[in-house]
C-alpha positions as CSV (number, residue, x, y, z in Angstrom):
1,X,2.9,12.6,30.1
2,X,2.8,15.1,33.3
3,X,1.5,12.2,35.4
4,X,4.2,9.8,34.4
5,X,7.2,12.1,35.2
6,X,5.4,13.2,38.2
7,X,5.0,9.5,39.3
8,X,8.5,8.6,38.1
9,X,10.0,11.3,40.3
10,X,8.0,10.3,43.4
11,X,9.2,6.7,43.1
12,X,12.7,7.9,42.8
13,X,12.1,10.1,45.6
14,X,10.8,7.4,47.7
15,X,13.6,4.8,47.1
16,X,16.1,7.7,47.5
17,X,14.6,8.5,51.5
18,X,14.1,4.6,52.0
19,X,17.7,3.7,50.8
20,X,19.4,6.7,53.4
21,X,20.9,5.1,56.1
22,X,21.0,6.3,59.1
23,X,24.7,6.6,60.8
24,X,26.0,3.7,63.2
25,X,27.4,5.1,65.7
26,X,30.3,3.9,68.9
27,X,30.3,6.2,71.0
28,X,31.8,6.6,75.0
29,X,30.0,8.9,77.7
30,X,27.7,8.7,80.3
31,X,24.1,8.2,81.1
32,X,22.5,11.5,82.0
33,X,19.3,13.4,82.7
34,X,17.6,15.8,80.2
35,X,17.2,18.6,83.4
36,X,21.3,18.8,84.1
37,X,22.5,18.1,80.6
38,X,26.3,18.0,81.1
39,X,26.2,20.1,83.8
40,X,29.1,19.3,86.5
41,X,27.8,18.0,89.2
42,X,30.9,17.4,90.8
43,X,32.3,13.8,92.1
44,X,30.9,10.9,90.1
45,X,28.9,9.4,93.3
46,X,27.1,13.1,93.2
47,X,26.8,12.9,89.7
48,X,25.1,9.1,89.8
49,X,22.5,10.6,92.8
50,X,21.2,13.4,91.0
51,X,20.7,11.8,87.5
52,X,19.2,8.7,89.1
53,X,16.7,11.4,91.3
54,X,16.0,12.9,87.7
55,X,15.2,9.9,86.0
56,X,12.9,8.7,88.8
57,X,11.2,11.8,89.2
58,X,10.4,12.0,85.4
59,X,13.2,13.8,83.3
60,X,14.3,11.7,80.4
61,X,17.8,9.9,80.3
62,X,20.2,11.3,77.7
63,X,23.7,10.5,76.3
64,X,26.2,12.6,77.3
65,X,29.5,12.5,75.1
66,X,31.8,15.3,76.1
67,X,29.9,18.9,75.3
68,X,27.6,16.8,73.4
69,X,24.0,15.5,74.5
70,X,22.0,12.9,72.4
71,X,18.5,12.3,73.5
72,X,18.0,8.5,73.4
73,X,15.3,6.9,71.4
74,X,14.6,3.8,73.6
75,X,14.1,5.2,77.1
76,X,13.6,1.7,78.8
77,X,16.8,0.3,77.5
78,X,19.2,2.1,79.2
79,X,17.6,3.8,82.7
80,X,19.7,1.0,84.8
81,X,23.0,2.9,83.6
82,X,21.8,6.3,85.1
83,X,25.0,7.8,85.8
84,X,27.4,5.9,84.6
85,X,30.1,5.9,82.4
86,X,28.9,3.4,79.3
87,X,29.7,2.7,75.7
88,X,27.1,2.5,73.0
89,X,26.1,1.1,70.0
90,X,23.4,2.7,68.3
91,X,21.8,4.4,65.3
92,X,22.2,8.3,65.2
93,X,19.4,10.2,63.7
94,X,20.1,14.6,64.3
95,X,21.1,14.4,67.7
96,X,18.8,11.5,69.2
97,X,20.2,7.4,69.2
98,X,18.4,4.6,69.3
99,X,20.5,2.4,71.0
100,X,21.2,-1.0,70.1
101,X,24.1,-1.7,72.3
102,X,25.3,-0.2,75.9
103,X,27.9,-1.4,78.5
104,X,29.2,0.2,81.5
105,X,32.2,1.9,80.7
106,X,34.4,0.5,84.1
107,X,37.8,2.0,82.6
108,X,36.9,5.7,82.9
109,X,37.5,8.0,85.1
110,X,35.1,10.5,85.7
């Protein structure tokens, strides 16, 4: 009888973790580097030199959304926006995405 319940829970447990869906997310910022974080480096041109130095000399790209930095999932994916202002589509897991989705954000200011 213990083995059944026990087996009955797990399978609920199981379908319950497999059945959690991770949060969609939109979401506007810019492409940074895991070394500066949102640091201000000033103009964006400044901004755009340093993260791309970063990337290329091995720091990881990250999402920067106001105060907010998301580490990003799929590295590859989104290296050629270091330093710009982009909008993505992606799925949000703690504070890392795995983007989907990303456009450069030409509208924004900074």
């Amino acid at each position: 009888m213990k083995k059944k319940l026990l087996m009955a829970a797990m399978i609920l447990s199981a379908t319950a973790l497999f059945s959690f869906k991770l949060a969609d997310e939109h979401l506007t910022g810019y492409i940074g580097d895991a070394k500066c974080g949102a640091s201000d480096m000033g103009s964006p041109a400044a901004r755009a030199a340093c993260v791309k130095k970063c990337i290329k000399g091995g720091a990881d790209a990250v999402l920067i959304v106001g105060d907010k930095v998301y580490k990003i999932a799929n590295q590859k994916d989104v290296t050629k926006f270091a330093g710009k202002n982009v909008t993505v589509d992606g799925t949000v897991n703690n504070d890392t995405i795995t983007v989907t989705k990303i456009t450069e954000d030409k509208t924004a200011k900074s």
